[in-house]
N, C-alpha and C positions, 0 to 999 in steps of 0.2 A: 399680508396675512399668510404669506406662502412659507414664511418660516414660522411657522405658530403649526406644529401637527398635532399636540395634543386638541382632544377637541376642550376641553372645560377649561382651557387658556385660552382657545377662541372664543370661549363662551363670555368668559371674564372679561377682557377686550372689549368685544362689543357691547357689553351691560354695561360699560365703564363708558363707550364711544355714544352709546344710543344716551345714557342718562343725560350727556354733559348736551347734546343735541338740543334733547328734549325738554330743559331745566329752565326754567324761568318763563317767555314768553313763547320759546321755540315747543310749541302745541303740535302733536299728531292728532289730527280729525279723524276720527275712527267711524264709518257710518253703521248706524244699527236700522235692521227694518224692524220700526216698530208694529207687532199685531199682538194680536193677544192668542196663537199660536206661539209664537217666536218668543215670546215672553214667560208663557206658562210651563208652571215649574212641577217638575214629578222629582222627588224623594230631595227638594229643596234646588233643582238645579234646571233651568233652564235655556235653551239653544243659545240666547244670547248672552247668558251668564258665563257660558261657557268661551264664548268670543271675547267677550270683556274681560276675564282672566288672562284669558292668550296672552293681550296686548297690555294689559296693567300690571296683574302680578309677575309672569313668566317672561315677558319682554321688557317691564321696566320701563315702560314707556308714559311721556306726561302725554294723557289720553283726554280729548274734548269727544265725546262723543255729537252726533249730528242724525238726529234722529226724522227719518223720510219714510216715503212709501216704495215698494219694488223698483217701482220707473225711475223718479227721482232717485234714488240710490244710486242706480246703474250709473246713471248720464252724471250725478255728481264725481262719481270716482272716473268714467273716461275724461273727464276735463277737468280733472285733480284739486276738485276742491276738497276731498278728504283722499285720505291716504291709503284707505280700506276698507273693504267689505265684506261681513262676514258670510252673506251665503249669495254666493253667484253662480249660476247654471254655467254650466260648460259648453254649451253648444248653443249658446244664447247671449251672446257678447260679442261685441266686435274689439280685438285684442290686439287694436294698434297704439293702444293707449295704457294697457293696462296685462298685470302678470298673473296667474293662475297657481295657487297653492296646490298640491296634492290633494286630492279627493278626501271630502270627510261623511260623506253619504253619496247615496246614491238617490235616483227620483223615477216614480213610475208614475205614469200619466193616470186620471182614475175620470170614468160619469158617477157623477155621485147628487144624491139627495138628501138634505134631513127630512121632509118628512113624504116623498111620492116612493115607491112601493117597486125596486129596480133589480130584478133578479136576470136578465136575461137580455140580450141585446134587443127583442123584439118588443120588452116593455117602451122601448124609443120610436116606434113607429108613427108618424106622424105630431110628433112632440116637438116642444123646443127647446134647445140645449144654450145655453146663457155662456163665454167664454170672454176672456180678457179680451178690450179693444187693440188691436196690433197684435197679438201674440201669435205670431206667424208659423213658429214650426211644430206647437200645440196643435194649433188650430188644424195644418197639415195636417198631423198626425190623428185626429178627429174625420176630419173627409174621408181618409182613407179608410180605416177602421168603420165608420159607417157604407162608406159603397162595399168594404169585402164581406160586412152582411147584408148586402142588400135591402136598407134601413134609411127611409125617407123621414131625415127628418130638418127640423128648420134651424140651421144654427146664428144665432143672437150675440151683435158682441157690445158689449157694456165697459162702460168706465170703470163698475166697482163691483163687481162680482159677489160683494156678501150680500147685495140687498136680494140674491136670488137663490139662497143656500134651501130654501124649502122648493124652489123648482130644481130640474135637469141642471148642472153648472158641471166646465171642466174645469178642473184644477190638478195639484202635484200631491201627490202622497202625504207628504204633511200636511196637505193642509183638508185633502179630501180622507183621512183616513178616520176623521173620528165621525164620520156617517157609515150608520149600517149597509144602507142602501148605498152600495157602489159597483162601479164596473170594472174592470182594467182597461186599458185600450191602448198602451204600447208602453214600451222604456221611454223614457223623458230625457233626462242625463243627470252623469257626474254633479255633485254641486261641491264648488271649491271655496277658500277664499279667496276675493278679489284684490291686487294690490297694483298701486299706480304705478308706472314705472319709476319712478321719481326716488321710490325705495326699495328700487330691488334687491338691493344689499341684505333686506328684511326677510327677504323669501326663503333662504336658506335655514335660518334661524326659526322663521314658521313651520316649513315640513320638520323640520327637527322635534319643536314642541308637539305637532302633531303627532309625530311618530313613537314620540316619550311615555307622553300622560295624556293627551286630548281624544286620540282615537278612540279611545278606550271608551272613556266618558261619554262621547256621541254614542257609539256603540250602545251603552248600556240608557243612553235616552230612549233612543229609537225601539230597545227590544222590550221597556214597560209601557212606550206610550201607546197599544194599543188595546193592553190594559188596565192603563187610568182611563181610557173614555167609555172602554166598560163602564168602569166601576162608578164614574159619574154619571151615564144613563142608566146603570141601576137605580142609584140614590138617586136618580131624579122622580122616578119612577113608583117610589114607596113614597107608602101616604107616614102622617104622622106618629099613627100607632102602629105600624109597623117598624119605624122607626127605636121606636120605644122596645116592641118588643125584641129584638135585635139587641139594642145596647145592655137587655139585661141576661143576655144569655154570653155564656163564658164560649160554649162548642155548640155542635148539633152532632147528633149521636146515629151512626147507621150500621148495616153489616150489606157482608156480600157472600154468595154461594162460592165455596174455593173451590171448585174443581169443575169448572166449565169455560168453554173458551171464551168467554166475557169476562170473567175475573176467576183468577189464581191464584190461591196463596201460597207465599213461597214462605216456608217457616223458617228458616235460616236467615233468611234477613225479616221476617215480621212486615212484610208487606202484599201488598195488592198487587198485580201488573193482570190488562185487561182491558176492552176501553169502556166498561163500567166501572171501575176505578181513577180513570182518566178523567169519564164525563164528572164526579166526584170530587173531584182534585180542582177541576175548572170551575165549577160553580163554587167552591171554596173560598177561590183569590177573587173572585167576580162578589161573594157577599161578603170578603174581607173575615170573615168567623170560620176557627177551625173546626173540620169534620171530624169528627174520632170514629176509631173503627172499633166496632164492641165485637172481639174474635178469640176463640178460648177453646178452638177447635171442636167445638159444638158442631152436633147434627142440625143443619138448614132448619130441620122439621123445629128443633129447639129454638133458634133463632127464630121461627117465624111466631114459635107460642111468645115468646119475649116481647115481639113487638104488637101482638094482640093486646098483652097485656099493659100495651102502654110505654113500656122501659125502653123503647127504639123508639127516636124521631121521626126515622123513615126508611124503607126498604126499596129495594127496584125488583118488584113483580108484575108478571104479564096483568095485564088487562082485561082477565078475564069478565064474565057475565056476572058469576057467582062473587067475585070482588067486588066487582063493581056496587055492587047491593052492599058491601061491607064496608069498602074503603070508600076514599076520593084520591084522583091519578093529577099528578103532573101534567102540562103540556107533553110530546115527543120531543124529547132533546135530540133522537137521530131516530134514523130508520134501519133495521140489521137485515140479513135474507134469512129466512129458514130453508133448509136444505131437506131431501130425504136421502139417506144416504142408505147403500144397502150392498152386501156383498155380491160379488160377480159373481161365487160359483155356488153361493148358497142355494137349497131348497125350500128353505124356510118362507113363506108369506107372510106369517107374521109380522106388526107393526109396533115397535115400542114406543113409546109416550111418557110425558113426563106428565102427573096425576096435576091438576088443578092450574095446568100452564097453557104458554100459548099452542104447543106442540099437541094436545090434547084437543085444540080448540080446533087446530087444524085438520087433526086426525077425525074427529067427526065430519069436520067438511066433506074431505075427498074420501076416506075409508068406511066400509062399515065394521059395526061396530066387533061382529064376531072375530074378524083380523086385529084387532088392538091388542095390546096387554098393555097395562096402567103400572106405571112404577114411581117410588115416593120418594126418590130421589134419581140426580142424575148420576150417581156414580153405580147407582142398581142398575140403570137404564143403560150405560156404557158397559160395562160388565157382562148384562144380557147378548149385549150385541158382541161382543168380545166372545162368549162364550156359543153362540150362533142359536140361543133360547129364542133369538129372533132375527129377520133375516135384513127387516129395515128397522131404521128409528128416523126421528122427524127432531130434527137440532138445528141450532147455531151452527154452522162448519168449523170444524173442530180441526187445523190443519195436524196437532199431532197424535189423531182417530185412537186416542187411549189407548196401544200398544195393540191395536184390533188383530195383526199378524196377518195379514187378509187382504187380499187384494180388493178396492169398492172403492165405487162409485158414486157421484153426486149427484141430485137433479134442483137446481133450485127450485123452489117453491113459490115462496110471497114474501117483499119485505114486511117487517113489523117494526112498531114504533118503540123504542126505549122510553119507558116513562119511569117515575119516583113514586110511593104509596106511603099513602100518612093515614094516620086515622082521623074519622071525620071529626074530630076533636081538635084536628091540628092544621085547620081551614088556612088561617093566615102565616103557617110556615107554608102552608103549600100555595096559595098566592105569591109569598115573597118567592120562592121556587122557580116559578111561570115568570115571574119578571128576571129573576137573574137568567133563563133559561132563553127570555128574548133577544138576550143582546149577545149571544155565544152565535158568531156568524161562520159563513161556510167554512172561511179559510182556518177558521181553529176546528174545526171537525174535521176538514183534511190532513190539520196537522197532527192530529190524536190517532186518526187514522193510519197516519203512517207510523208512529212513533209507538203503535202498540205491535205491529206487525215485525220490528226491531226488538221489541222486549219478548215478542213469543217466541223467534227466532234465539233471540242468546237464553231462552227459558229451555226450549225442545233442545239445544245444545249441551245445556247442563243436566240435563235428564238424560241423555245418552252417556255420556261422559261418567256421571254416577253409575247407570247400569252398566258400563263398561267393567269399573271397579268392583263392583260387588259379582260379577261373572268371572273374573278373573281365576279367579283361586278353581272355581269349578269347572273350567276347560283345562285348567293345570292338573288336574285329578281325573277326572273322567278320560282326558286326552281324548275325547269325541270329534273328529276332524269333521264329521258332517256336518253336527249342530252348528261349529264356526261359522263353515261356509255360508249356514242357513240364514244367521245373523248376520254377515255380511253380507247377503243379497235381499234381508229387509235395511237393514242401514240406506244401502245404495235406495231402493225406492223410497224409502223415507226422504232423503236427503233430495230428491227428485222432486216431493211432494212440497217439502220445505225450497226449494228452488228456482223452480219451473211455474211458470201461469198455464194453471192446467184447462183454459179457454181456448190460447192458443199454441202452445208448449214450448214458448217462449222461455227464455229465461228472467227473474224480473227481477226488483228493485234489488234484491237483496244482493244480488250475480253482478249485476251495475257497480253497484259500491264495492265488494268485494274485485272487480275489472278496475274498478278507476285506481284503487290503493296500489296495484301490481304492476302501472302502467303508466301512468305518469309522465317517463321520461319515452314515451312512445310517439312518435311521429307520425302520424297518418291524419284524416277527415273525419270531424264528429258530426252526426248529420239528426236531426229532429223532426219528425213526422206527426202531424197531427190530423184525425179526420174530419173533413169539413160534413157539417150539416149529420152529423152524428149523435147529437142530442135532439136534434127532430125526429130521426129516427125511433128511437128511443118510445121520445111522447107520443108518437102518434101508431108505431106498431105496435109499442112493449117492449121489455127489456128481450126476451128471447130472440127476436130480429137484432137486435143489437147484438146482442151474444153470438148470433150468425155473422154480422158482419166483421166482428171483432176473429171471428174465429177463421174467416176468407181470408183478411187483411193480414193474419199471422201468415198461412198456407205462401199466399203472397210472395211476402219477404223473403221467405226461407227459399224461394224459386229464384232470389236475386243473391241474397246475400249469409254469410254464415252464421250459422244458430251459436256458434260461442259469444258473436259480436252484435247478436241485436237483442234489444229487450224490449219488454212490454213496462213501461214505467208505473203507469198506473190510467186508469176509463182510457180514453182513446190517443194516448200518447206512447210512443216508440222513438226509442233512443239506440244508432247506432256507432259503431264504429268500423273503417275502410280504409287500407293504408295502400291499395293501389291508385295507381292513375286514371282507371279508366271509370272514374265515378259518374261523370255526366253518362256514360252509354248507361253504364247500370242502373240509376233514376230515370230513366228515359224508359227502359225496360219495364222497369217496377210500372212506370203510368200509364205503359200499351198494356200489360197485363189487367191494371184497374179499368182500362177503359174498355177492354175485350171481359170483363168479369158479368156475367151474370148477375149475380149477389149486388157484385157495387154498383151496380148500372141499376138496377130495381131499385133502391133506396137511393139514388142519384148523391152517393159518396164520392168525393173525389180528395185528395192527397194538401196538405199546405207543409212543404218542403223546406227546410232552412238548414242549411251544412256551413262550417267553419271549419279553414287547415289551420289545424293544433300547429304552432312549435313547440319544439323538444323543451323549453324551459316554464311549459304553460303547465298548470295542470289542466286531469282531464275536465273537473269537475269544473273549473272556467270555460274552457272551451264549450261544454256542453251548455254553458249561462248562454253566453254568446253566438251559439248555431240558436238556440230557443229562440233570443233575440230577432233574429234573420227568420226564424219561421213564423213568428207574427209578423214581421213585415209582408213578408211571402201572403199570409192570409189577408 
């Protein structure tokens, strides 16, 4: 083969070598684990469909397949009675018998339930958790994860793991992923194909295909399959005539307020960004029927007579008293904070409010009533405050404060619950609602989360960039050197605002991503810090102790390490970066300050540490997979 460099001569060869092999009685045993995970098919194609191409169509291979369970698989392929397996854990085989494909997923360990109720590690308290009989470095990786939250509970090991999928059970990613109810509790491993030695000549030829057209494929499994089990616990979920009504509707019809920092509309492209548009978007693909947006750059106050009268399906308004007499509300699809925000040098006391909303709701709470002023829209209401008619307002936090020019201030207030409003007419759209709204679990709230925080970011970008263009010609005329400067020194705090985690004034996700693109080829230690027992805190003092500790924990860091290389990622994780040697002194530092702190000693907070030295050909965004890694371990 050494004089063969083209590769698609080697390819031709070995298609020519492997057919004449495998032609007639000379059979390759192909092992498949049959489950009805492994088997089921999203957009016609399934894990093993995709295995069974590998070795049929793209290798040309005469394929017997040998159909077993996990164990039996394993132990068949190390004593070679088939030839191959297509999904073997990497760190779960003993590999004196057998050869390892290049990775075509990964596996994250999960406590998961279909039907017990698992949001927290302390729902396992005194419970039993059901895991494979032998699965030794699961099982490990359960012990430990239970002793590092101090979490007694009874672990159970069984022959066949489905007969206890409504109690506690561990399993891998695939196969715990389609319960709502789950946990994380470490990385698991690489999962490869398995190949006997017998055919290692095959191996080369595998990563190949792999590398071609098969990654790809897995790839684009894994990223809808967790939502088809939506979409199947929805329609499990809907009764008959709901069903009906559904097949006869073509869309469902809504609007959204375009100029609040929950949804913005950007007319140049005719769309939404926001995470009321987001949450929109999600229940969409979760009840499979498109949403259309009825938007004609209408006044809100227009859009809300529209859907009085019927012509809108549904709207997302606060949950007032006086609604509530009117409408019927969706479940909370999330929960947002309201903010009061109010200038630093103003004199004003005045309170703005938004008329018939939640901020209204609130303003009655804590203000009286002679400090309000009621406005009927929020662009009156930003406006007012822009123009210093009032000295606070009560919102959503708005990070690009409608060009306010003004230096202010936040104080959170109370989360509120995002909900949908139908009219009581429209009872069983808003049932079907509550159901698709049940099965939207954390980790897509976190990813809305973050993915709207990216689109306000390149949103406040292109709103600068425009008023750059349209000021141009007017500092080329007036030649007013002051006004530039003046502009350039709100930019700069803009840009601070848009930047920094103004908690602890960190820099955050956005400065991360932006560091990792410029840095790369950077040599140093990625280090992962996360705070233990921090969401106790939380529940049991309030978000505001939290907010204190989160705000020590910054103080902290910045006392060890430098504010260009550390950030606040997102609730109580920090990501940094250290390209000296003397790191162990430095985290030794950092945990005599936690431990001499005040703050972290009264909420009994302490540090779970995980760092990894990057090389130069890693990127950083691996590196930081793999320090995270180490700091679950760490916890």
């Amino acid at each position: 083969m050494k004089f063969f460099k083209n590769k698609s001569i080697k390819l031709l060869l070995f298609l020519l070598i492997a057919t004449t092999i495998f032609s007639n009685d000379n059979t390759f045993y192909l092992g498949i684990q049959s489950y009805p995970e492994t088997e089921m098919k999203i957009n016609g194609v399934s894990i093993n469909s995709i295995i069974r191409d590998l070795f049929k169509n793209e290798l040309k291979l005469n394929v017997t397949e040998v159909h077993s369970t996990w164990r039996d698989s394993h132990n068949q392929l190390e004593d070679g009675k088939i030839g191959a397996l297509g999904l073997v854990t990497k760190n779960n085989v003993r590999k004196d018998n057998i050869l390892l494909s290049k990775p075509i997923f990964s596996e994250n360990l999960y406590i998961a339930s279909d039907k017990k109720l698992l949001k927290s590690p302390y729902d396992l308290i005194n419970q039993t958790i059901y895991v494979f009989k032998g699965d030794e470095i699961p099982i490990k990786h359960l012990k430990e994860y239970l002793d590092q939250n101090n979490i007694n509970a009874k672990i159970v090991e069984v022959d066949n793991i489905d007969d206890y999928k409504n109690d506690f059970y561990l399993d891998s990613e695939f196969i715990a992923i389609k319960s709502q109810n789950k946990l994380l509790v470490s990385f698991l491993a690489p999962v490869c194909i398995g190949v006997n030695k017998k055919y290692e000549y095959l191996l080369p030829y595998i990563n190949n295909a792999l590398n071609k057209k098969y990654n790809q494929k897995i790839s684009d499994y894994f990223k809808n399959l967790p939502l088809h089990y939506q979409r199947q616990r929805f329609q499990n979920s809907l009764t008959k005539e709901e069903k009906e009504f559904l097949a006869q509707k073509k869309f469902i019809t809504t609007s959204l307020e375009d100029d609040i920092s929950l949804s913005i509309y950007i007319k140049n492209q005719d769309k939404f960004i926001g995470i009321l548009p987001q949450y929109v978007n999600k229940l969409a693909t979760i009840i499979n029927l498109p949403i259309k947006y009825i938007y004609n750059g209408e006044e809100w106050l227009y859009i809300q007579d529209k859907f009085k009268q019927e012509k809108i399906d549904f709207l997302t308004l606060s949950t007032t008293n006086e609604r509530k007499s009117n409408y019927i509300f969706s479940e909370a699809i999330d929960y947002i904070p309201m903010h009061l925000l109010n200038h630093i040098d103003s004199g004003n006391y005045n309170v703005g409010v938004l008329k018939d909303g939640k901020s209204q709701d609130i303003g009655n709470e804590y203000f009286i009533n002679k400090d309000m002023k009621i406005y009927d829209s929020t662009t009156e209401l930003f406006n007012a405050f822009k123009k210093d008619e009032v000295g606070y307002i009560i919102s959503p936090y708005n990070i690009y404060d409608r060009d306010c020019n003004k230096e202010h201030k936040d104080i959170k207030i109370k989360d509120i619950p995002v909900n949908f409003t139908f009219s009581k007419n429209q009872e069983m759209l808003r049932n079907i609602f509550n159901k698709a709204i049940a099965v939207v679990g954390d980790f897509d709230k976190s990813e809305i989360r973050s993915s709207v925080e990216t689109d306000q970011k390149e949103y406040v970008i292109g709103l600068i960039e425009e008023s750059e263009q349209k000021k141009k010609i007017w500092y080329i005329i007036s030649l007013v050197f002051g006004l530039l400067i003046c502009k350039i020194i709100f930019q700069r705090k803009l840009t601070k605002a848009l930047t920094y985690d103004q908690l602890t004034n960190l820099p955050n996700r956005y400065l991360y991503n932006e560091f990792c693109k410029k840095n790369d080829n950077t040599k140093g230690t990625v280090i992962v810090i996360d705070l233990d027992n921090f969401k106790k805190t939380n529940d049991n003092y309030g978000h505001s102790k939290g907010d204190l500790v989160l705000s020590e924990v910054g103080k902290l860091l910045l006392e060890v390490f430098s504010k260009e290389h550390t950030f606040r990622i997102s609730g109580d994780e920090f990501y940094l970066f250290y390209e000296n040697k003397d790191l162990l002194e430095r985290l030794e530092k950092l945990v005599t300050l936690g431990k001499n702190s005040t703050i972290i000693n009264q909420y009994n907070i302490s540090f779970s540490i995980g760092y990894y030295i990057k090389n130069i050909d890693e990127t950083l965004e691996l590196a930081f997979e793999k320090a995270d890694i180490s700091m679950y371990d760490a916890k």
